[in-house]
Backbone as CSV, one residue per row, in Angstrom:
resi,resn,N_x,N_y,N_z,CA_x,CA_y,CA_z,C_x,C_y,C_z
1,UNK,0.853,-1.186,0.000,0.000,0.000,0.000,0.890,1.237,0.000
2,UNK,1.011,1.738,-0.961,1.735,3.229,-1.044,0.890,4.338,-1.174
3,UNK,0.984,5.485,0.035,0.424,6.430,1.077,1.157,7.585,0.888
4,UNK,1.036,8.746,-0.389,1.666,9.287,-0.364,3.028,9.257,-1.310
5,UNK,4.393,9.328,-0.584,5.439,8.434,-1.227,5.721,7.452,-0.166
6,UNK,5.445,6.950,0.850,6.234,6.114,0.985,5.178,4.278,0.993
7,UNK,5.993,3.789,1.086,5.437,2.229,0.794,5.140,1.688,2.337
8,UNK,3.731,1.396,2.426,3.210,0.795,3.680,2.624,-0.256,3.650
9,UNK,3.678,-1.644,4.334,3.654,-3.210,4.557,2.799,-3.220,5.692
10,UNK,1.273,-3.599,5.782,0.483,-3.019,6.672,0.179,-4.853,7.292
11,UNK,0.254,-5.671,6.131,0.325,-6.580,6.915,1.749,-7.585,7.464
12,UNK,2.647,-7.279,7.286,3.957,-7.471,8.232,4.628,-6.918,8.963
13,UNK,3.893,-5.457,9.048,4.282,-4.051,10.108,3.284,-3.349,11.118
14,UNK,3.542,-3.157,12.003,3.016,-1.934,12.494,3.462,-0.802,12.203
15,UNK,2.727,0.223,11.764,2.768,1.837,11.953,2.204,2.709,13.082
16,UNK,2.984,3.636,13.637,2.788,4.409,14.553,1.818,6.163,13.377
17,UNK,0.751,6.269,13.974,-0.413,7.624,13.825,-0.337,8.213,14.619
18,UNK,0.437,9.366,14.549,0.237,10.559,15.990,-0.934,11.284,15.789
19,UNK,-1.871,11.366,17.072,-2.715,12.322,17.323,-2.548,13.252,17.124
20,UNK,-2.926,14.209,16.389,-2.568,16.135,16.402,-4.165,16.360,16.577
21,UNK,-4.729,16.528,17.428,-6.003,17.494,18.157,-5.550,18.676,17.469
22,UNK,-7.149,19.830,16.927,-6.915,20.900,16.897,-7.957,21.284,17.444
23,UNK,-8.445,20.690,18.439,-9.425,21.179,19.156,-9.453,22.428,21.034
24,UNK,-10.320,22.430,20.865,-10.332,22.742,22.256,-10.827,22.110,23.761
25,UNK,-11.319,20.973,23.012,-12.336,19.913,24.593,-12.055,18.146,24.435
26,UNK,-10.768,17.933,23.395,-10.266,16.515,23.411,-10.258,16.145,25.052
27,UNK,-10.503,14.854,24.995,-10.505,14.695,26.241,-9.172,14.372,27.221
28,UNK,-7.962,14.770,26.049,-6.990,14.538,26.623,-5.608,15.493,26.555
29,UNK,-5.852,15.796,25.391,-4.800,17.504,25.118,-5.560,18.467,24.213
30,UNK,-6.965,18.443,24.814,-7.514,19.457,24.530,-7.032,21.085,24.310
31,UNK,-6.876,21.949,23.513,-6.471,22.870,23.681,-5.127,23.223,23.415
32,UNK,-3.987,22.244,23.879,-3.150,22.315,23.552,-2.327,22.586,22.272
33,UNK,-3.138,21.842,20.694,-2.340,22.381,19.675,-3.437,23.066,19.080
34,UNK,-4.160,23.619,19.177,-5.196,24.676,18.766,-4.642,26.135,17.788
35,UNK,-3.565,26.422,17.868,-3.000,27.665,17.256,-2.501,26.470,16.012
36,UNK,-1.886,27.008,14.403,-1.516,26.157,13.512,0.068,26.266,13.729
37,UNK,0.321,27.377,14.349,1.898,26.593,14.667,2.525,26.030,15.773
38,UNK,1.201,26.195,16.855,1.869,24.764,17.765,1.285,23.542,17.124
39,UNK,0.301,23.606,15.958,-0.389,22.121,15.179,0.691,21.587,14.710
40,UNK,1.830,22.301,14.186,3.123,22.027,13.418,4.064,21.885,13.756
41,UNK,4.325,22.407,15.053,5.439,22.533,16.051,5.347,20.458,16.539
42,UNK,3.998,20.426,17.271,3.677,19.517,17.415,3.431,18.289,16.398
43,UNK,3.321,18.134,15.633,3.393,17.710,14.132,4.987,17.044,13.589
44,UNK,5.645,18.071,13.797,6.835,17.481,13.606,7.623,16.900,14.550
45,UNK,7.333,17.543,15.787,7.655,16.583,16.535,7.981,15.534,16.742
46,UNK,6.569,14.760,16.504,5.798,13.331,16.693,6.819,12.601,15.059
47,UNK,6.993,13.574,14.006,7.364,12.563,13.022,9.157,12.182,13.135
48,UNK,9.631,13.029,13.998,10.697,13.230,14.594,11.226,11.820,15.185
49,UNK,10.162,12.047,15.826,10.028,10.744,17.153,9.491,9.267,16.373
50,UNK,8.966,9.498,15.352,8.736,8.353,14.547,7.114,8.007,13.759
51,UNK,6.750,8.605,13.934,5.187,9.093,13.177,4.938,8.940,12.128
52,UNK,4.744,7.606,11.809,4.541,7.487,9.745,3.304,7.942,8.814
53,UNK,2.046,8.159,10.125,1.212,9.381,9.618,0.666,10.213,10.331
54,UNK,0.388,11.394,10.493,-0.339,12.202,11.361,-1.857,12.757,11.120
55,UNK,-2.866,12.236,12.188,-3.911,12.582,12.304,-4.867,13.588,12.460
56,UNK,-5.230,14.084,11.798,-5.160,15.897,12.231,-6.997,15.519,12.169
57,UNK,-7.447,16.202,13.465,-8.809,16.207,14.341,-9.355,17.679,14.101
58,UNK,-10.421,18.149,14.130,-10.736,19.639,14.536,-12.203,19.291,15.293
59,UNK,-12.465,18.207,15.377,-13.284,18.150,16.431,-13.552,17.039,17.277
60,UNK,-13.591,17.077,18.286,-13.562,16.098,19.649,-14.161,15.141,19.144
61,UNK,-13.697,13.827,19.590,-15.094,12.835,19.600,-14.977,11.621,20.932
62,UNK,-14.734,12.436,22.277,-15.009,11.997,23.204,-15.968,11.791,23.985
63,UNK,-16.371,11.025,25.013,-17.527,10.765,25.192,-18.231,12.188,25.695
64,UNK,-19.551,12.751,25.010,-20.450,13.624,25.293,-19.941,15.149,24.906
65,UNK,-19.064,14.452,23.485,-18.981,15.817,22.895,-20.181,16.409,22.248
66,UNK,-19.707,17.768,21.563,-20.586,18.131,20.929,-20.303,18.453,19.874
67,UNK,-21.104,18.328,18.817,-20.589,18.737,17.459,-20.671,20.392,16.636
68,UNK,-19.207,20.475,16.167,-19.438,21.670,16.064,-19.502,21.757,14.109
69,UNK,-20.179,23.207,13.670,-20.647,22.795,12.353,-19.153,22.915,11.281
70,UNK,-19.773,22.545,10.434,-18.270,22.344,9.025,-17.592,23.337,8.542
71,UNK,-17.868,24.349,8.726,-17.043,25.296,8.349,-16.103,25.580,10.377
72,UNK,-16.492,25.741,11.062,-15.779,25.359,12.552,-14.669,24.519,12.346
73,UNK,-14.688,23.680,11.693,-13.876,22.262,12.044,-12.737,22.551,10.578
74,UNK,-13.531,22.819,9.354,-12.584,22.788,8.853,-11.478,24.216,8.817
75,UNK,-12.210,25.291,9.500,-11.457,26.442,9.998,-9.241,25.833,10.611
76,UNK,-10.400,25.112,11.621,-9.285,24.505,12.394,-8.274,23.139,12.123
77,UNK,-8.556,22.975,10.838,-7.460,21.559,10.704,-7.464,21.736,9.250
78,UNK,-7.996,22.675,8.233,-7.524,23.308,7.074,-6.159,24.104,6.740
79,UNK,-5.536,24.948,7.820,-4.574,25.836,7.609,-3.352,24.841,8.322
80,UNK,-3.991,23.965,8.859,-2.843,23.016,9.680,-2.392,22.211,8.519
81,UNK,-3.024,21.979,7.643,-2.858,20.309,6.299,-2.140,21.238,6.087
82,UNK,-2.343,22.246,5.411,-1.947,22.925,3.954,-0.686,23.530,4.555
83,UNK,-0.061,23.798,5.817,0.896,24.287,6.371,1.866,23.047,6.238
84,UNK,1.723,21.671,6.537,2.484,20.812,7.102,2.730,19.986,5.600
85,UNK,1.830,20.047,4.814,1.973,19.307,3.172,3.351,20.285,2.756
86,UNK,3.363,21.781,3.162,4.293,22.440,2.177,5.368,21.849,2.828
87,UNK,5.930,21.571,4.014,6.894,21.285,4.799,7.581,19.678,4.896
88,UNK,6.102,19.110,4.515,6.738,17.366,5.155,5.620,16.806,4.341
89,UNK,6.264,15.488,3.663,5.736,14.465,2.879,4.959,13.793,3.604
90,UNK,5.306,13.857,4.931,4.514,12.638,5.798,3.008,12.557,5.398
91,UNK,2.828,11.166,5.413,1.476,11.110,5.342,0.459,11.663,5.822
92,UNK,-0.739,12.308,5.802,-1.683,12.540,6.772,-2.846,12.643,6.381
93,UNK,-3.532,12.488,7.527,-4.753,11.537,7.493,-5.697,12.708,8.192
94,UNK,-6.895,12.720,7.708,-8.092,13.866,8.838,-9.445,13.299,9.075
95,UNK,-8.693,13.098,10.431,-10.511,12.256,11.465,-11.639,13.572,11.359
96,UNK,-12.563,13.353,10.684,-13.796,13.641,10.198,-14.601,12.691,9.650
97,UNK,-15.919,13.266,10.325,-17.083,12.503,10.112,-17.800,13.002,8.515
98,UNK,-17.109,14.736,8.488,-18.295,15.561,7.660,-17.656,15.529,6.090
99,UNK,-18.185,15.102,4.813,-17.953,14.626,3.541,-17.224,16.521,3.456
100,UNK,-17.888,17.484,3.355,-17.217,18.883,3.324,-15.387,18.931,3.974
101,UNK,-15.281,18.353,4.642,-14.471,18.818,5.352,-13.304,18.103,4.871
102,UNK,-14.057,16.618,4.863,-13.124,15.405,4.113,-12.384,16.461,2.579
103,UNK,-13.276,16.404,2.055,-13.093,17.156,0.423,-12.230,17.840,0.405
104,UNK,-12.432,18.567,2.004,-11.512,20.341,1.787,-9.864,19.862,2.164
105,UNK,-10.162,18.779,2.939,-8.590,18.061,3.245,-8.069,16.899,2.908
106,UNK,-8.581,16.521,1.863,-8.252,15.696,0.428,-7.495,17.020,-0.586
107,UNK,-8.521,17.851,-0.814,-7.726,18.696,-1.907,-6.543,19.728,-1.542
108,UNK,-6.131,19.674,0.003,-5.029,20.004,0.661,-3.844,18.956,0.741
109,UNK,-3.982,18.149,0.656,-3.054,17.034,0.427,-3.063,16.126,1.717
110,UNK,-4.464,16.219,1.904,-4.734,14.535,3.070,-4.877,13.287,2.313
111,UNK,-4.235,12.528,2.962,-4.558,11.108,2.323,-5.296,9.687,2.831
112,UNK,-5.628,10.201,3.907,-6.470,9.242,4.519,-7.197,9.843,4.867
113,UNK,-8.794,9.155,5.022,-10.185,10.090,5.612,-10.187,9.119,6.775
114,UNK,-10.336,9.619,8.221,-10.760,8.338,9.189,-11.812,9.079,9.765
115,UNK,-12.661,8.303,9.704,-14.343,8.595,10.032,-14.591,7.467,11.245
116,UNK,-14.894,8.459,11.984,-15.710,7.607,13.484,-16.817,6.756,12.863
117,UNK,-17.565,7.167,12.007,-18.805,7.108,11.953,-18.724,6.185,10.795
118,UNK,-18.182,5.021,11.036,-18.121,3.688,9.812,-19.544,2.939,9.392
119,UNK,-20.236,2.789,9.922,-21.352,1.986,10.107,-22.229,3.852,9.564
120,UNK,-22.057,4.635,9.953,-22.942,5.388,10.180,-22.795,6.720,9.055
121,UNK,-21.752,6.101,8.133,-21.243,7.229,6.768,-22.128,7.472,6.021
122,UNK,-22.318,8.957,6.335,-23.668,9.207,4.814,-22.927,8.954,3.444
123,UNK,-23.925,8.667,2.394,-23.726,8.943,1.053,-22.983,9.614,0.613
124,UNK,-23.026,11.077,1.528,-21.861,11.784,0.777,-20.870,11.585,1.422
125,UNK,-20.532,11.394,2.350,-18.882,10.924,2.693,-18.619,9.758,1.798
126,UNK,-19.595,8.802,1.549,-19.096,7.455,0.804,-18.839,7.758,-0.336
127,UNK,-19.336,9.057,-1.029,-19.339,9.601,-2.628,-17.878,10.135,-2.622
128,UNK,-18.006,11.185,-1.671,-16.117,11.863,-1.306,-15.162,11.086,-1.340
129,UNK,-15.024,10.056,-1.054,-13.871,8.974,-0.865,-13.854,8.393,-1.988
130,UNK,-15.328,8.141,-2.682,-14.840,7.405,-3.800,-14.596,8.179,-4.957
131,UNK,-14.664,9.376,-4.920,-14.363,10.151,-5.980,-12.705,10.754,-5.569
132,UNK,-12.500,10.429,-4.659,-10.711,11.005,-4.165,-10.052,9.696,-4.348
133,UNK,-8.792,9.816,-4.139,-7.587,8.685,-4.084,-7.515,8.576,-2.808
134,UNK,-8.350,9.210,-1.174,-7.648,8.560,-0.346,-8.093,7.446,-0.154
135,UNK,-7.611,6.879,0.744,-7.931,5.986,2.189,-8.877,6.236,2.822
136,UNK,-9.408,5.005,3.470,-10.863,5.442,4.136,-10.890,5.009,5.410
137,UNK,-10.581,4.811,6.399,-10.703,4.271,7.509,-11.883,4.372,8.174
138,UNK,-12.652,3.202,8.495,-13.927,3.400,8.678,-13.906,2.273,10.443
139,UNK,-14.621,3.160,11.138,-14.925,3.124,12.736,-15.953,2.543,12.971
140,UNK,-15.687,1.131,13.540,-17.238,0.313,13.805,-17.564,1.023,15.515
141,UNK,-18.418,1.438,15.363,-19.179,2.713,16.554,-19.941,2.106,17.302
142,UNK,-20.564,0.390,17.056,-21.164,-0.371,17.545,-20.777,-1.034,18.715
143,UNK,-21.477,-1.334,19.664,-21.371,-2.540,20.684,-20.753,-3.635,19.825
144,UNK,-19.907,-4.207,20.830,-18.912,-5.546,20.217,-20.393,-6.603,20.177
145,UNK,-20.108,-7.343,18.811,-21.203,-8.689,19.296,-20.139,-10.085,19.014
146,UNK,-20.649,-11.166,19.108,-20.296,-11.998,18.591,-19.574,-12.466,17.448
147,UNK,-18.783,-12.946,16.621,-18.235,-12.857,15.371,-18.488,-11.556,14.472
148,UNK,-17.294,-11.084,15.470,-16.783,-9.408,15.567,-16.175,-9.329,14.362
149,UNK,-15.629,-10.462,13.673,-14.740,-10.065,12.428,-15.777,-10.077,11.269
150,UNK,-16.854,-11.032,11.636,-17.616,-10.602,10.355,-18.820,-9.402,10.302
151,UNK,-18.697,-8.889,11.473,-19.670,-7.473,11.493,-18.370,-6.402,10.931
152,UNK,-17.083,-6.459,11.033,-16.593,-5.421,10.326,-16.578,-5.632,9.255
153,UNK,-16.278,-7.091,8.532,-16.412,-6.760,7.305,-17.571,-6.799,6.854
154,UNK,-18.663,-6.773,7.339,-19.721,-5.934,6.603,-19.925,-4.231,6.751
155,UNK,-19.202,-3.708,7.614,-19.242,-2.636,7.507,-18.327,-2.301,6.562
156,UNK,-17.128,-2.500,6.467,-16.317,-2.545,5.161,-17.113,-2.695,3.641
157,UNK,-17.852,-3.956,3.708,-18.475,-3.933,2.426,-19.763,-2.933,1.743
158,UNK,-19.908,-2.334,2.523,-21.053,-1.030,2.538,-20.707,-0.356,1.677
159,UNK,-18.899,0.124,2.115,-18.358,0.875,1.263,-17.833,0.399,0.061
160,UNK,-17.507,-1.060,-0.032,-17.024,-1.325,-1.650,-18.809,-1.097,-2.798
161,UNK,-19.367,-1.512,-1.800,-20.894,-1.312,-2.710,-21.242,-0.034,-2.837
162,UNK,-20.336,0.802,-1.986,-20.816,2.320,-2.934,-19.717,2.638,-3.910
163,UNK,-18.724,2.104,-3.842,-17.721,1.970,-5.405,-16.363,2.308,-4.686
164,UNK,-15.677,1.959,-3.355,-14.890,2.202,-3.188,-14.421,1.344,-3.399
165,UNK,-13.052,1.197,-3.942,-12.033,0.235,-4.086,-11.961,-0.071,-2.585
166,UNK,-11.668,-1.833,-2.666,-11.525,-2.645,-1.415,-10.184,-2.465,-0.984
167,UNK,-9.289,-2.289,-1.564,-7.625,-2.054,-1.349,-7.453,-0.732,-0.774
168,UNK,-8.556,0.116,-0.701,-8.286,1.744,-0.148,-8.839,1.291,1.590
169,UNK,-9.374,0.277,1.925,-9.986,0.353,3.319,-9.407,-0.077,3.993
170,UNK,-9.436,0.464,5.578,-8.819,0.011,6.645,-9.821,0.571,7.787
171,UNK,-10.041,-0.442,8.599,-10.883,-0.975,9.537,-10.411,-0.946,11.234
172,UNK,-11.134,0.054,11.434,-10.640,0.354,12.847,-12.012,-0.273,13.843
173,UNK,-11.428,-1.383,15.010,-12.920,-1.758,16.102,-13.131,-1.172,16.446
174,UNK,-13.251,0.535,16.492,-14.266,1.252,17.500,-13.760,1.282,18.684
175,UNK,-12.173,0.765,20.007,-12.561,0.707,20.874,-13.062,1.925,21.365
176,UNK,-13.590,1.989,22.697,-14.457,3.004,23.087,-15.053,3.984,22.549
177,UNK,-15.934,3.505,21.364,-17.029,3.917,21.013,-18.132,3.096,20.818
178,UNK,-19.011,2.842,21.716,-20.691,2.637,21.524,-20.086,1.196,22.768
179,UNK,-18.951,1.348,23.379,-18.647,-0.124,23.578,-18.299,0.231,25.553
180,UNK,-18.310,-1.248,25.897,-18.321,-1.537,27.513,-16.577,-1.467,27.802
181,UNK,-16.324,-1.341,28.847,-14.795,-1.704,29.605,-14.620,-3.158,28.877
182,UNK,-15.338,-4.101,29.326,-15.547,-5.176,28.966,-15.495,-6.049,27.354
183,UNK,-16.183,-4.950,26.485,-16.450,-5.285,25.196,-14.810,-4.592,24.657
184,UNK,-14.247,-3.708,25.194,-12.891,-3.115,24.671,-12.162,-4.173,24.974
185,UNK,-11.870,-5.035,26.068,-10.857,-5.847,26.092,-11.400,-7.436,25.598
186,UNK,-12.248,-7.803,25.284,-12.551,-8.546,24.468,-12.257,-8.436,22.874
187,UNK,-12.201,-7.168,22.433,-11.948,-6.982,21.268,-10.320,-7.285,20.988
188,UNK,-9.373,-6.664,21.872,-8.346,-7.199,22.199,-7.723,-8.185,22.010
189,UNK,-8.828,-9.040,23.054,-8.152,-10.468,23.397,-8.326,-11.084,21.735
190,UNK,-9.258,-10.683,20.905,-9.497,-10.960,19.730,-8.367,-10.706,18.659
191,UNK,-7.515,-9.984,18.847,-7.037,-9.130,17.549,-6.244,-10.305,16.176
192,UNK,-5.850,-11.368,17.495,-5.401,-11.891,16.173,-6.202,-12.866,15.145
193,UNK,-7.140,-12.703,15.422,-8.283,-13.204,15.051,-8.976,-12.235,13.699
194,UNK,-8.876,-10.443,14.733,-9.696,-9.912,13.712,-8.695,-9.325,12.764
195,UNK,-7.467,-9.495,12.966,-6.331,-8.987,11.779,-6.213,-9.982,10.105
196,UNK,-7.443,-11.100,10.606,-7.251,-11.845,9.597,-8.289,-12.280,8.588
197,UNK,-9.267,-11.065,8.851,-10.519,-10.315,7.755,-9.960,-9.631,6.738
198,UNK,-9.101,-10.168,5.633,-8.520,-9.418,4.471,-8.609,-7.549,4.842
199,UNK,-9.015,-7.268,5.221,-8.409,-5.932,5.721,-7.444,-5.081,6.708
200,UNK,-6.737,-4.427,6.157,-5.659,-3.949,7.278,-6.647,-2.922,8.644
201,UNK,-5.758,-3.504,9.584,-6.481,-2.807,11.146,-6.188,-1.790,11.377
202,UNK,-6.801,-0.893,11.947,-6.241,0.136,12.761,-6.381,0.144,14.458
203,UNK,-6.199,0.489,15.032,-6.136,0.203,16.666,-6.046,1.145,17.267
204,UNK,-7.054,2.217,18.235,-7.002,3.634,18.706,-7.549,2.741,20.136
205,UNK,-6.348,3.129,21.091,-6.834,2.599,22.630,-6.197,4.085,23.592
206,UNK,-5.481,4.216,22.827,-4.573,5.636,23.140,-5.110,6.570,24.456
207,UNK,-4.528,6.418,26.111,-5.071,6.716,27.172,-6.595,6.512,27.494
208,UNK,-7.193,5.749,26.605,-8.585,5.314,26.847,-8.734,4.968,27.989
209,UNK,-10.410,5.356,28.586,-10.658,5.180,29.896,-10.465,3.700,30.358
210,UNK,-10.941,2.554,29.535,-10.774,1.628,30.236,-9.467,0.854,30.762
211,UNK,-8.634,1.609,30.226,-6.918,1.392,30.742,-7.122,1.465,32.606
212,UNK,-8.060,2.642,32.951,-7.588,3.337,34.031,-7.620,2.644,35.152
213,UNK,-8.535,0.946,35.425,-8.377,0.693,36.479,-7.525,-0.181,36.522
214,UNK,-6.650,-0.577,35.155,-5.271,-1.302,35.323,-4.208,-0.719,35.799
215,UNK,-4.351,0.585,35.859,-3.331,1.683,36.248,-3.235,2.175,37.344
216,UNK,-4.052,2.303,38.288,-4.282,3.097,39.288,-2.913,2.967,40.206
217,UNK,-2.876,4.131,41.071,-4.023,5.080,41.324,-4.332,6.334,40.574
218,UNK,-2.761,6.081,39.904,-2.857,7.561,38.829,-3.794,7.041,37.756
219,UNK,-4.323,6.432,37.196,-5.118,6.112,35.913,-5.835,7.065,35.543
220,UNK,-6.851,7.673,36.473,-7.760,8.614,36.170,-6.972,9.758,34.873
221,UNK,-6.507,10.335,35.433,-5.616,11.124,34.348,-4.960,10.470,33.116
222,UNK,-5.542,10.845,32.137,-5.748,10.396,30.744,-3.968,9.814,30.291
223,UNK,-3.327,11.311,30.576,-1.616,11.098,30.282,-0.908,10.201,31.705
224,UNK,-1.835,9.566,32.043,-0.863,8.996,33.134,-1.452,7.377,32.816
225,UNK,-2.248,7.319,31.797,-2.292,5.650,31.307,-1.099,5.241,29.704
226,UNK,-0.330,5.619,29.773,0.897,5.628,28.735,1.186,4.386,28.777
227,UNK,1.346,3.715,30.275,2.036,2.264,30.498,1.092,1.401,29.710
228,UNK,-0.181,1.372,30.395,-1.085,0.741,29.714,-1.172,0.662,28.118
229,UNK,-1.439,2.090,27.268,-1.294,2.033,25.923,-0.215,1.019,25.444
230,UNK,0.866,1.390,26.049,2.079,0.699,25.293,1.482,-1.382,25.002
231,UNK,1.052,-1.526,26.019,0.475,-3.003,26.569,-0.032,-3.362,24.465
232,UNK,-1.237,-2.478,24.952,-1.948,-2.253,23.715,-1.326,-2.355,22.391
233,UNK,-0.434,-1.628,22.101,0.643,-1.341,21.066,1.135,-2.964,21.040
234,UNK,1.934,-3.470,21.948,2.396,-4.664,21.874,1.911,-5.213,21.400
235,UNK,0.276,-5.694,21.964,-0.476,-6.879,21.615,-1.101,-6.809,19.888
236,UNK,-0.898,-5.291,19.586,-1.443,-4.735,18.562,-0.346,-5.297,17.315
237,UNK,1.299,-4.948,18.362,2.020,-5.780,16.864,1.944,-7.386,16.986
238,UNK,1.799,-8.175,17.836,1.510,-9.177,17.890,0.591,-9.699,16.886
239,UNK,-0.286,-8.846,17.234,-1.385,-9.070,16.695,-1.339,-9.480,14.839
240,UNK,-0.712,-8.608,14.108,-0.326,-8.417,13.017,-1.601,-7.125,13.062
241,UNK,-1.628,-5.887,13.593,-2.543,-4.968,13.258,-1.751,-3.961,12.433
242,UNK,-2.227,-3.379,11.639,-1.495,-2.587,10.776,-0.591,-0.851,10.951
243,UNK,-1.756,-0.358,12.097,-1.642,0.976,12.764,-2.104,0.875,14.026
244,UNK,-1.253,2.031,14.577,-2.005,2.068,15.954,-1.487,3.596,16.403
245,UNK,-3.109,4.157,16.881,-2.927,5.363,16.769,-2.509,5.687,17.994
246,UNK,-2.152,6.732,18.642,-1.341,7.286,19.640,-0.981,8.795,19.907
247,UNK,-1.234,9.028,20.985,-0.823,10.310,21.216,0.845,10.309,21.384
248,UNK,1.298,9.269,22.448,2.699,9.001,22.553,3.639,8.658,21.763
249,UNK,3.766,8.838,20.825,4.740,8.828,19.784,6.020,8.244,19.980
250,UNK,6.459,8.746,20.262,8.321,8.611,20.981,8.082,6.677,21.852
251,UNK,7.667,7.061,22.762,7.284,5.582,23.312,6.634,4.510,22.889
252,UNK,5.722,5.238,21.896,5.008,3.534,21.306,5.761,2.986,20.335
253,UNK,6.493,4.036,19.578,7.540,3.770,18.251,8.754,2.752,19.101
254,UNK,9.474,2.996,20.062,10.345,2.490,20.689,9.767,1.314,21.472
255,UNK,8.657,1.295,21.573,8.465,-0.168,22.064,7.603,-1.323,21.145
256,UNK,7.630,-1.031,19.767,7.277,-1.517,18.353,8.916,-1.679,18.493
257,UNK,9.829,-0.854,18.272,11.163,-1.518,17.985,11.805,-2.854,18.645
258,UNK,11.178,-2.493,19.837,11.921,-3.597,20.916,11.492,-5.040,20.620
259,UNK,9.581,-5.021,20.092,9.156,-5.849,20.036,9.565,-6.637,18.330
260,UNK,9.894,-5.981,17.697,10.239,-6.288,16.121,11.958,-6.831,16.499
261,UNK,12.582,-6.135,17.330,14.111,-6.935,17.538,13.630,-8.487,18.342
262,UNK,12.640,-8.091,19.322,12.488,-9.810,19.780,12.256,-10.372,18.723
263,UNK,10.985,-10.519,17.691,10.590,-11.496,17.244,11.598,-11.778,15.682
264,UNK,12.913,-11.039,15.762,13.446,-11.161,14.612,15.274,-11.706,15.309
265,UNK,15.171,-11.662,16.770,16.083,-12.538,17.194,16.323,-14.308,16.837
C-alpha cells in the first residue's frame, strides 16, 4: 500500500499515527495544539520521534462531545494540512465525520479520511472517498457482538458497494465507542483473530478510559495511562494490526522496535 510516497507493509508491520487534536475539549490535550503553529510545532515533533502518519482532528469525539458545524472544524485543521503538506511528505490523514471537510482536506493534500462514523457514513462521505484517491478508515461505533470479524467486514463492504475500491480500506474496532470496559478488552483479546478479515487494522486505545483501572491510582488522568497504551501497542504488533494510533509517539515507536528486535532474534 503506497500512502503518499512512501510504501506501507500493513500486513507485516506496524505503523505508529500521531494524534494532532486541533481542538479545544479533546478529552486529553484538549487545547493544547489549537493555534496552527503549535499544530506544526507539534506535528513534527511526533514525526521526529517516529510518526509514519499524522492525524489531524478539529473536532472532539469523546464521550459527550458536541458537534461543532463544518465550516468550525474545517477552519481549524484546514490551515494546519496545507501548512504541514508544504513542509513534510509525511502522510496525513483527517478524522472527520463531515464529507465537506473530508473534500476540503483531500484537496489540501490529506490522504487518509478516518471517520468515526463507519457503520454510520452518509452517502456523501461514501461519494467523497470514492471520488478522491484517499484511504478510508472506517470506525465500527457499535457494541462488540459476537463474530466481531464478520460485522466489520460488513461494515467494510457497505463501502465497496458504494464503489470504493476494497484495497483503499482500513478498519478500525471502535474501541471506546458505543462499547463496555468489557467489550474493549474482548476486542483485544481478539485481535489476532480480527487482523485476519482481508483488511488492514487500525487500533485507537490511546489513554482510553478503560486502561484506568489497570493503572491506578494515577489512571484517572488520561496522560498517566501511557504504560497501559504501550500493553496495547504490543499486543497490537503481535497481533499483526497494521496501525495504531497514539498520542505518545516517541514511546510507542520504541516499544514496536523492541518488540520487532524480539521477534526477529
Amino acid at each position: 500500500m503506497k500512502i503518499r510516497n512512501t510504501e506501507f507493509d500493513l500486513k507485516n508491520n506496524t505503523y505508529v499515527m500521531g494524534i494532532l487534536n486541533v481542538t479545544p475539549d479533546s478529552f486529553s490535550d484538549g487545547g493544547l495544539h489549537n493555534t496552527t503553529e503549535s499544530a506544526i510545532s507539534h506535528a513534527l515533533s511526533m514525526i521526529e520521534d517516529g510518526a509514519a502518519i499524522i492525524d489531524i482532528g478539529g473536532e472532539s469525539t469523546r464521550p459527550g462531545y458536541e458537534c461543532v458545524p463544518d465550516d468550525v472544524e474545517s477552519e481549524r485543521v484546514i490551515p494546519v494540512i496545507r501548512a504541514l503538506r508544504k513542509i513534510s511528505d509525511v502522510a496525513i490523514s483527517v478524522d472527520t465525520t463531515k464529507a465537506s471537510v473530508a473534500a476540503a482536506a483531500v484537496a489540501e493534500g490529506a490522504d487518509i479520511i478516518n471517520s468515526v462514523a463507519g457503520l454510520g457514513a452518509d452517502d456523501e462521505m461514501l461519494k467523497t472517498v470514492k471520488d478522491s484517491d484517499a484511504y478510508f478508515v472506517m470506525t465500527y461505533e457499535n457494541n462488540y457482538v459476537n463474530q466481531f470479524g464478520e460485522a466489520l467486514i460488513g461494515m467494510a463492504e457497505r463501502a465497496v458497494e458504494a464503489g470504493i475500491a476494497a484495497e483503499r480500506i482500513i478498519v478500525d474496532p471502535g474501541i471506546g465507542f458505543g462499547k463496555s470496559a468489557t467489550d474493549n478488552l474482548k476486542i483485544i483479546n481478539e485481535l489476532p483473530i480480527i487482523t485476519q478479515i482481508g483488511y488492514p487494522i487500525l487500533l485507537g486505545c490511546s489513554r482510553k478510559s478503560f486502561i484506568a483501572p489497570f493503572t491506578s491510582p494515577t489512571g484517572s488522568v488520561a496522560k498517566d495511562r501511557l504504560p497501559g497504551t504501550i500493553v496495547t501497542t504490543v499486543l497490537a504488533g503481535l497481533a499483526g494490526v497494521g496501525i495504531v494510533r497514539v498520542h505518545d509517539v516517541k514511546e510507542n515507536v520504541a516499544a514496536l522496535s523492541l518488540l520487532r528486535g524480539i521477534c526477529e532474534s
